[in-house]
N, C-alpha and C positions, 0 to 999 in steps of 0.2 A: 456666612455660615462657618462654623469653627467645624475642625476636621472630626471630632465627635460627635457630629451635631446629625441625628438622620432625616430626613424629611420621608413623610409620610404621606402615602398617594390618599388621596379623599376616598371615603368610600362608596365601593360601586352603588350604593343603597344606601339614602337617607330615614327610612323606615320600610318596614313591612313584619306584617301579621301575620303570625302562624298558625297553625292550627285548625282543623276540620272538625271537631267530638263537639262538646257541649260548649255554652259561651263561658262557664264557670272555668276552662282550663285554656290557658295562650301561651304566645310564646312573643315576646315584642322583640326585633331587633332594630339597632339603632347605630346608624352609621354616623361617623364621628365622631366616639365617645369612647370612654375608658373604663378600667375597675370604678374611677372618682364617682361618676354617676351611678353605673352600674351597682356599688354598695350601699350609696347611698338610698335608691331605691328600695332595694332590698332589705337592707333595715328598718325601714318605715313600714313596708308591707307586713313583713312579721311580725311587726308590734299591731297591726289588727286582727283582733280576734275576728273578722270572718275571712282571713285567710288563713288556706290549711299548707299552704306550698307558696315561698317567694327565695328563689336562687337567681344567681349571672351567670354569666360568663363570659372570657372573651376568648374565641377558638383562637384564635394563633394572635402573637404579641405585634408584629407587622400588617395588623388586619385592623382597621380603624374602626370595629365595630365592637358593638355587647351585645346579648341577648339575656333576656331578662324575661325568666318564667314563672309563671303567677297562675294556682289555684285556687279557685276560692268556695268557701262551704256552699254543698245543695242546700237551697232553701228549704224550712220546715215544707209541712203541711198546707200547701196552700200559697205560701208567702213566696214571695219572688226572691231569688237567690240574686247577689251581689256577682254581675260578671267580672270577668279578670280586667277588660278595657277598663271598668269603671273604677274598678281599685286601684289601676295604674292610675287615671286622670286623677282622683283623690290623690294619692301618695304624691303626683307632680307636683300638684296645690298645695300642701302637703309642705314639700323639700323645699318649693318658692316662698313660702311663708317664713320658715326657720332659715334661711338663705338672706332675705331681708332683715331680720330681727338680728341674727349677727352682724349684717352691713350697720344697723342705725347703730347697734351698741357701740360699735368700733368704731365709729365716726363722733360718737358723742364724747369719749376719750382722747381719739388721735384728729385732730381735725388734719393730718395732713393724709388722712385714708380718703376723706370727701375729696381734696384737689387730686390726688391722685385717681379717685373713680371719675373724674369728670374731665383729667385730664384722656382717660383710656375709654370715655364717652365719646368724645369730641375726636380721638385715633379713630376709632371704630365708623363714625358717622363720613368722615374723609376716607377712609379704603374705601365702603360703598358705595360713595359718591364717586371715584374712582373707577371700579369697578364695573360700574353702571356706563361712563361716560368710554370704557373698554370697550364691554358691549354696541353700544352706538357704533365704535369707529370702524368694529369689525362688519357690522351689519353695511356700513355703505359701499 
């Protein structure tokens, strides 16, 4: 760790919902995560017109979390309104699509982006494995 470098405790919360009113208005927080998500999100959500409200935030910069609130139009007459959950799941689906379609472009140009993802695949698959076999030794 280099002397500028801060480590960041995990956060107390990997998720939770907020919010008690109608399912049209939420408030998502998301532990682990940064503006990176957080705008990302939010940019998507505003470009659909049946949302009337899509902001973040992060409360404090040493706090590993975002919050991400989403309202979305009451349905007409009759018609079922689009809850906040469901705009959030869409927008995720959403940001993983255009997330993808960047990775193939960029691979299809630099082929050392593909060894480089598979090399930070194959890191990722060895911590959990890791990780897991942590788990085990503390349990005996």
């Amino acid at each position: 760790m280099s002397v500028n470098e801060v480590k960041i405790k995990p956060a107390p919360v990997q998720f939770e919902l907020r919010g008690t009113g109608p399912p049209t208005s939420r408030t998502f927080v998301i532990g682990d995560e940064d503006h990176t998500l957080g705008n990302a999100l939010r940019h998507i959500l505003i470009n659909d017109a049946r949302v009337d409200f899509a902001g973040y935030c992060v409360p404090h910069p040493s706090e590993p979390v975002v919050h991400v609130r989403v309202q979305t139009a009451t349905g007409n007459e009759g018609a079922a309104a689009l809850t906040a959950t469901e705009a959030v799941k869409e927008a995720c689906t959403t940001l993983e699509n255009q997330c993808d379609f960047v990775l193939e472009e960029l691979e299809k140009v630099l082929p050392e982006v593909r060894e480089d993802r598979e090399w930070m695949e194959q890191l990722a698959a060895e911590e959990l494995q890791q990780a897991a076999e942590e788990e085990e030794d503390e349990e005996d």
